[in-house]
C-alpha positions as CSV (number, residue, x, y, z in Angstrom):
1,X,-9.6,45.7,-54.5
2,X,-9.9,42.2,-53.7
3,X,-10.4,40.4,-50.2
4,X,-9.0,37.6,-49.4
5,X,-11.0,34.7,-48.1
6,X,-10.5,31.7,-46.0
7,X,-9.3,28.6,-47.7
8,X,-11.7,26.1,-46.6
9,X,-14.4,26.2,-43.2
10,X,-11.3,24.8,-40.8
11,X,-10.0,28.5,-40.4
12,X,-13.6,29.7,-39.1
13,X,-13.0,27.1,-36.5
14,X,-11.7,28.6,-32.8
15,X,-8.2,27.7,-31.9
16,X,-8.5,24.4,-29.9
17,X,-7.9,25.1,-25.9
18,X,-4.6,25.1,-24.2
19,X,-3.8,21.2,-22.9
20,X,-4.1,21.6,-19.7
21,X,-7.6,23.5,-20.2
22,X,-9.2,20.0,-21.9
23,X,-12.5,18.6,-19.9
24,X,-11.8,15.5,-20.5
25,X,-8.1,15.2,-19.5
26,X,-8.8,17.5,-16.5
27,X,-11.8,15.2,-15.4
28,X,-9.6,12.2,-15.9
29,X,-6.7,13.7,-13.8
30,X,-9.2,15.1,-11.3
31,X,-11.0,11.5,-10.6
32,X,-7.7,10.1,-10.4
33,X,-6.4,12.1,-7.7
34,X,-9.9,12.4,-5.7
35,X,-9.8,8.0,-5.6
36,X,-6.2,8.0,-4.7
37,X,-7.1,10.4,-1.8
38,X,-10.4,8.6,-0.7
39,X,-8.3,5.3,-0.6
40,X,-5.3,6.9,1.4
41,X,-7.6,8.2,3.4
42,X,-9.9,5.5,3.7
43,X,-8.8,4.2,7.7
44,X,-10.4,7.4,9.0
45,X,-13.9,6.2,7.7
46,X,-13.4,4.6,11.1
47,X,-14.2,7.5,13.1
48,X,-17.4,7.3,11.9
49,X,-18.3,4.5,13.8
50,X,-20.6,3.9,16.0
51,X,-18.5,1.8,18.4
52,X,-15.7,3.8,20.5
53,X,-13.4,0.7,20.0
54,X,-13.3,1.2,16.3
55,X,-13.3,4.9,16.0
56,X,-9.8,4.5,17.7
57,X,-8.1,1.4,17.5
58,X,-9.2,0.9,13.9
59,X,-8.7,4.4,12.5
60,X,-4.8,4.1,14.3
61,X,-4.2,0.8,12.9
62,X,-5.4,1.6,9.5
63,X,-3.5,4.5,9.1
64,X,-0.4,2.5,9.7
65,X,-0.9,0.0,7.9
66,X,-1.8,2.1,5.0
67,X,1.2,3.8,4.9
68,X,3.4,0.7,5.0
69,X,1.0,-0.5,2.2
70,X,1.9,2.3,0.0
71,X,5.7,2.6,0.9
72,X,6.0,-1.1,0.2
73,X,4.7,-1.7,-2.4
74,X,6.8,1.5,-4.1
75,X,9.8,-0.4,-3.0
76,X,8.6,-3.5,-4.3
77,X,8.4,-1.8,-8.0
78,X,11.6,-0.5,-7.8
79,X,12.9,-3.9,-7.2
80,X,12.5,-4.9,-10.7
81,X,14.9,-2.5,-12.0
82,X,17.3,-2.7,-9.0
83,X,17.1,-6.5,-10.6
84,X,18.2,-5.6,-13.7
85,X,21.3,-3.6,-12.2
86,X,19.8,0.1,-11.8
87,X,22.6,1.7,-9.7
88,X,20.6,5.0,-9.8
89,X,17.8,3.7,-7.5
90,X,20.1,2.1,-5.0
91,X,20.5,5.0,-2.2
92,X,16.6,5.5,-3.3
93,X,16.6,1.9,-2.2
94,X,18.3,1.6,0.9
95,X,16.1,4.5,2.0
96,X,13.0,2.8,1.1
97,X,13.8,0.0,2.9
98,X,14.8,0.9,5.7
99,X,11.5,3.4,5.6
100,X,9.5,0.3,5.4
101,X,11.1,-1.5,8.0
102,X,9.8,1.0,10.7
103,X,6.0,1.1,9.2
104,X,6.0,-2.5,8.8
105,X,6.6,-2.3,12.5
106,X,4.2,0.3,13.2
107,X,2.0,-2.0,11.4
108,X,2.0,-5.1,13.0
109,X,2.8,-3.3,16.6
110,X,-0.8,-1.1,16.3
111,X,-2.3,-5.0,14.4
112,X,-1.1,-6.2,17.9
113,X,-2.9,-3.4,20.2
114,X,-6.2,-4.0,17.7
115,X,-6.1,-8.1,17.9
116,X,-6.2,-7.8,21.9
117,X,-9.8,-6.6,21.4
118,X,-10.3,-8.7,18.6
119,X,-9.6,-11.7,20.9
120,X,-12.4,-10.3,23.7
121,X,-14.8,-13.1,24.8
122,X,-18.2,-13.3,22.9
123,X,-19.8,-11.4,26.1
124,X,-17.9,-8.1,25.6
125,X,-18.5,-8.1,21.6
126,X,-15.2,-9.3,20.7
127,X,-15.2,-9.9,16.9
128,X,-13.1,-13.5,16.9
129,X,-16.2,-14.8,19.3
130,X,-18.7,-13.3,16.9
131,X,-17.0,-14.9,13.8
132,X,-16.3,-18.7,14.8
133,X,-20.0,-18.6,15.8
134,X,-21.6,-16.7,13.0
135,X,-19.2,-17.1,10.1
136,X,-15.9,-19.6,10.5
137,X,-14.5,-19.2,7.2
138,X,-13.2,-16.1,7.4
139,X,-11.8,-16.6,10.9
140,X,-10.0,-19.8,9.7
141,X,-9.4,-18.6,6.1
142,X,-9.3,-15.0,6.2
143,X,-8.0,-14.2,9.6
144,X,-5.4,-16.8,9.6
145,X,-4.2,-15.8,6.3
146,X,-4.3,-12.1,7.5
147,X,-2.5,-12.9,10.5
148,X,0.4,-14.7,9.1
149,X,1.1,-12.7,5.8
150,X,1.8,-9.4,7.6
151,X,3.9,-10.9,9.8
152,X,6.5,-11.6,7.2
153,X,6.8,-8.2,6.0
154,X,8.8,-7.1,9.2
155,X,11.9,-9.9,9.3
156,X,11.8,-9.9,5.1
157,X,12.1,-5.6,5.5
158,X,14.8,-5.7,8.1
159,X,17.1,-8.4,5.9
160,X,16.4,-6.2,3.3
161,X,17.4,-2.9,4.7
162,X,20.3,-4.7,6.9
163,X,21.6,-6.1,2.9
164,X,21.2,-2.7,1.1
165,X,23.1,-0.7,3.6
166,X,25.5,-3.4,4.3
167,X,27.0,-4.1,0.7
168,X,26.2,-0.6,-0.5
169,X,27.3,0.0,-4.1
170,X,29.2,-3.7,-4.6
171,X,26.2,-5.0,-4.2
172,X,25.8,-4.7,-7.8
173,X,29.2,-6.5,-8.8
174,X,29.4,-9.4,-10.5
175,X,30.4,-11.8,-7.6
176,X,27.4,-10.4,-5.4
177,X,24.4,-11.0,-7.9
178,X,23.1,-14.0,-6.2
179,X,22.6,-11.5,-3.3
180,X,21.3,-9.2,-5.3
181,X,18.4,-11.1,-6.8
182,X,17.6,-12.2,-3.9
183,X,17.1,-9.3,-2.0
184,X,14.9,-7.9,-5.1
185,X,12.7,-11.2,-4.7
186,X,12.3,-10.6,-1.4
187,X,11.0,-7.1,-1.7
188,X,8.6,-7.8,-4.6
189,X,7.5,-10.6,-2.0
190,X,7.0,-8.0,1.0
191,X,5.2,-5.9,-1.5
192,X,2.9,-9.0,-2.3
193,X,2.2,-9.9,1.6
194,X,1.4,-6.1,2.3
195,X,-1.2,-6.4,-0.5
196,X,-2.8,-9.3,0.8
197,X,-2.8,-8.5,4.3
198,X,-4.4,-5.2,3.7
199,X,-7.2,-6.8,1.2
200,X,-7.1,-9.4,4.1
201,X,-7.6,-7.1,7.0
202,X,-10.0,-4.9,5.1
203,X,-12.2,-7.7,4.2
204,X,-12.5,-9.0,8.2
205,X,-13.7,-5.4,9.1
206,X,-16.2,-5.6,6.4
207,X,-17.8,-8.6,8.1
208,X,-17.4,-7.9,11.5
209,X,-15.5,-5.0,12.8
210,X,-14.4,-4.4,16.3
């Protein structure tokens, strides 16, 4: 009686793991997801401080300008395909924008409520003080380019949102395109200025925080 035996080494070998079992793709996925949560996360590092005014007013303001930083610049991806003519994204769209009208407002309204202490007089440890004395650049370069970037988001999200919901479906007809592409550049320009506000704002706090 004769036994059969394996062709070649291969069919000693174990069965290779499921997919989802892999190290490697579930260390990959699990990094992934741990950065995106320290970064979304990253304004409460703020409670940590030692200075009261911080802990609050920073922690506050960073969490709303984080989340108009990450619904923005969603909407500004979508805008290249709502460029192209993508009618399946436009109630997406309209919903987007007029989401990021409100947190650009939340944004710059709790921006507002942090600046009034960021304009305190040198003797009660306000940080505009501190920084023309100590380091000028970044109030004149940094600040000012913080300052005035943000505050385009909110008119550029509000003729957005107002365009969206006010020519609806036609916006995508032939006669409306010039409309169209410019709405798309505007949002892929909001996206931009909520980018560079936020690397903006973050780099301030890094040198001198409230």
């Amino acid at each position: 009686m004769q036994h059969s035996t394996p062709d070649s080494t291969t069919d000693l070998i174990p069965s290779e793991f499921p997919k989802q079992l892999d190290i490697a793709q579930v260390t990959i996925y699990g990094l992934s997801f741990l950065s995106a949560g320290l970064f979304l996360f990253l304004p409460l590092v703020n409670l940590l401080h030692p200075s009261p005014w911080q802990r609050w007013i920073g922690a506050i303001h960073g969490m709303g300008a984080m989340l108009a930083l990450v619904v923005m610049v969603y909407t500004g991806h979508l805008a290249f395909p709502l460029m192209r003519g993508s009618s399946k994204i436009l109630p997406q769209m309209r919903t987007l924008a007029f989401w990021s009208t409100l947190l650009s407002f939340l944004a710059i309204a709790t921006g507002n409520w942090a600046y009034m202490r960021y304009r305190a007089a040198a003797e009660f440890g306000g940080a505009r003080a501190w920084l023309k004395e100590n380091s000028p650049l970044v109030q004149y370069v940094l600040m000012e380019y913080h300052e005035f970037s943000v505050l385009f988001t909110l008119p550029l999200t509000v003729a957005c949102a107002w365009v969206l919901w006010s020519y609806g479906d036609s916006i995508l007809e032939k006669k409306n395109r010039p409309v169209l592409a410019a709405t798309s550049v505007a949002l892929v320009a909001i996206m931009f200025f909520a980018m560079g506000g936020m690397v903006s704002g973050l780099g301030v706090a890094k040198v001198r925080a409230l």
